[in-house]
N, C-alpha and C positions, 0 to 999 in steps of 0.2 A: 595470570589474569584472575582480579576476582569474580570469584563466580555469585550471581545477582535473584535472589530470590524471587521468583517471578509465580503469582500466585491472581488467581478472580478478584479477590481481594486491593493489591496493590497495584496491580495492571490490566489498561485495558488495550484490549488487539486490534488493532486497525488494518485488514486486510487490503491492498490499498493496488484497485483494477486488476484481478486474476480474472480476465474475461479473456472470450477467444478470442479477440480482434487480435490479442496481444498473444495468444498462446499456436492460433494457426498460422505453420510457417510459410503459405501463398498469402497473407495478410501483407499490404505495407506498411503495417505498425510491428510487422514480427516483432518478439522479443529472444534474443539469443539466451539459453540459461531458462528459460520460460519454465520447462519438461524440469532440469532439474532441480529447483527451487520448491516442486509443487509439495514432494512428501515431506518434507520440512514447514511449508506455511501449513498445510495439513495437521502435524504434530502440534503447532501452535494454537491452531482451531480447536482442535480437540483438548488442550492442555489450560486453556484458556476457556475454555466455555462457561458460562454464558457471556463475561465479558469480551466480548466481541460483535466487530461492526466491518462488513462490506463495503469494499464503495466501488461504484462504476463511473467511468469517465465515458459519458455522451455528445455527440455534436447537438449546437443548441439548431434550434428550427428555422432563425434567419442568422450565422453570424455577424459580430458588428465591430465594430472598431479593426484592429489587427487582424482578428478573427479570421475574419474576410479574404484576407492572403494566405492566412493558413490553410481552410480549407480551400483555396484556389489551388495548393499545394495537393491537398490531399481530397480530392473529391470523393474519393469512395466510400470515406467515413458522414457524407453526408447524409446519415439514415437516422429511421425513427426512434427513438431510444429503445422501445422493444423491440429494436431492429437481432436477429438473432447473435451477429456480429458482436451487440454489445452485450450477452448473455456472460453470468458466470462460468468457469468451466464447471462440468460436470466433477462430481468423484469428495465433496468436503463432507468431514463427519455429521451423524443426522443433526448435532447442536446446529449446523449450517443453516440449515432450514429455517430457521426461528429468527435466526440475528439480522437484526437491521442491515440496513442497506440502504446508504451516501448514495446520492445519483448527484452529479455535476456537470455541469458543462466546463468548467476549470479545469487545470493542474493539479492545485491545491485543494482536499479536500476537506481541511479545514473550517468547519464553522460553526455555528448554531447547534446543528444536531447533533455532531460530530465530537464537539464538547459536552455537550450534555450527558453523551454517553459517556465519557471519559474520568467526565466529576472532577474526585481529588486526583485521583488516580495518575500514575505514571503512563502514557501512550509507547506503546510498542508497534511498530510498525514494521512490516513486511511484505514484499508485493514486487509490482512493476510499475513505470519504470525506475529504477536508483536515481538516475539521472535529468528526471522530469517529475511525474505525482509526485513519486516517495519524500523529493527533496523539499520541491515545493511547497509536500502537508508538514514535513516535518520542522521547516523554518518558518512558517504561518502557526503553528504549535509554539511553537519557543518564546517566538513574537509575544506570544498571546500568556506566556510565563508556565508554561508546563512543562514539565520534565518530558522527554522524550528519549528513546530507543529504539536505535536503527538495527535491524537483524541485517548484518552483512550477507550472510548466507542464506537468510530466505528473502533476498531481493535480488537482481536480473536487473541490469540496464542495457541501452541497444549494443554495446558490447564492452568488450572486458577492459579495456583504457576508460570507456565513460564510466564506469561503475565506478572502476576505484579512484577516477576524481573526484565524483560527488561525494563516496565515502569520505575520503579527505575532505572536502568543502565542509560537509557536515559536523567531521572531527572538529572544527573550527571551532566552532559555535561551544564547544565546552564550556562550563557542565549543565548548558541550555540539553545541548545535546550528545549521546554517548554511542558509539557505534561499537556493538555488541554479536556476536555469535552463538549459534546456537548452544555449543558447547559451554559455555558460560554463564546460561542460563538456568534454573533448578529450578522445574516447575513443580505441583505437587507428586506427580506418580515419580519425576525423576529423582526426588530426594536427595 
């Protein structure tokens, strides 16, 4: 594989819903892979600072259209965004502190702000789930003509057959989009 110069400069990180909803396993949104994924999107917070952007996925305050069945589905996520449920987890480099933070009611965290941060730049993304956010910001990205970068290994979906469908789904999208590994990345400390 070639390995992909990854620097502040050329990419920007899109950490995309490392909250507890997704990371406690009495949650109904568990995410399997959650725990191991964390010291790796960590490495990229850190390797990546300051270009880097949060995002959290919220229930909106009345769902509407489809919505509606989803959370009929899922009622317990019906809380206030500062609900604790949809808090970051604890533990990201102090750069964490600083960097913006996507709040959505969507999948896709794609848009406005999300681009702005991004600029020219390449989007790197890693997070939960592979199979839901990650695909949805990364194909709403592509759309939108940016280069994107899926970190296989610092993403988690609800389990190990959905993940590496969507990787593959996303593989599709070549060379909108590129599903990449940490190992193949070279950020500046890695050299």
């Amino acid at each position: 594989m070639t390995r992909v110069p990854v620097t502040p400069d050329t990419h920007h990180l899109a950490v995309i819903d490392m909250q507890v909803v997704f990371a406690d396993p009495a949650s109904g949104w568990a995410t399997p892979g959650f725990a191991e994924i964390l010291p790796r999107v960590r490495e990229l917070v850190a390797a990546l600072a300051p270009q880097v952007t949060f995002t959290r996925f919220v229930a909106p305050a009345a769902p509407e259209g489809a919505w509606r069945q989803y959370y009929a589905e899922w009622p317990f996520a019906l809380q206030p965004p500062d609900a604790p449920l949809y808090d970051l987890v604890p533990g990201f480099p102090p750069a964490a502190a600083v960097a913006p933070t996507v709040t959505a009611t969507t999948f896709s965290k794609w848009g406005p702000d999300l681009a702005a941060a991004v600029g020219s730049r390449t989007l790197l993304l890693a997070g939960v789930s592979t199979d839901c956010c990650v695909l949805s910001t990364a194909l709403a990205a592509a759309d939108a003509g940016v280069p994107v970068q899926v970190v296989a290994d610092a993403c988690a979906g609800v389990d190990a057959a959905s993940h590496a469908a969507a990787l593959h789904v996303m593989g599709l999208y070549a060379p909108l989009v590129e599903v990449v590994d940490t190992a193949v990345l070279v950020t500046g400390a890695a050299g």
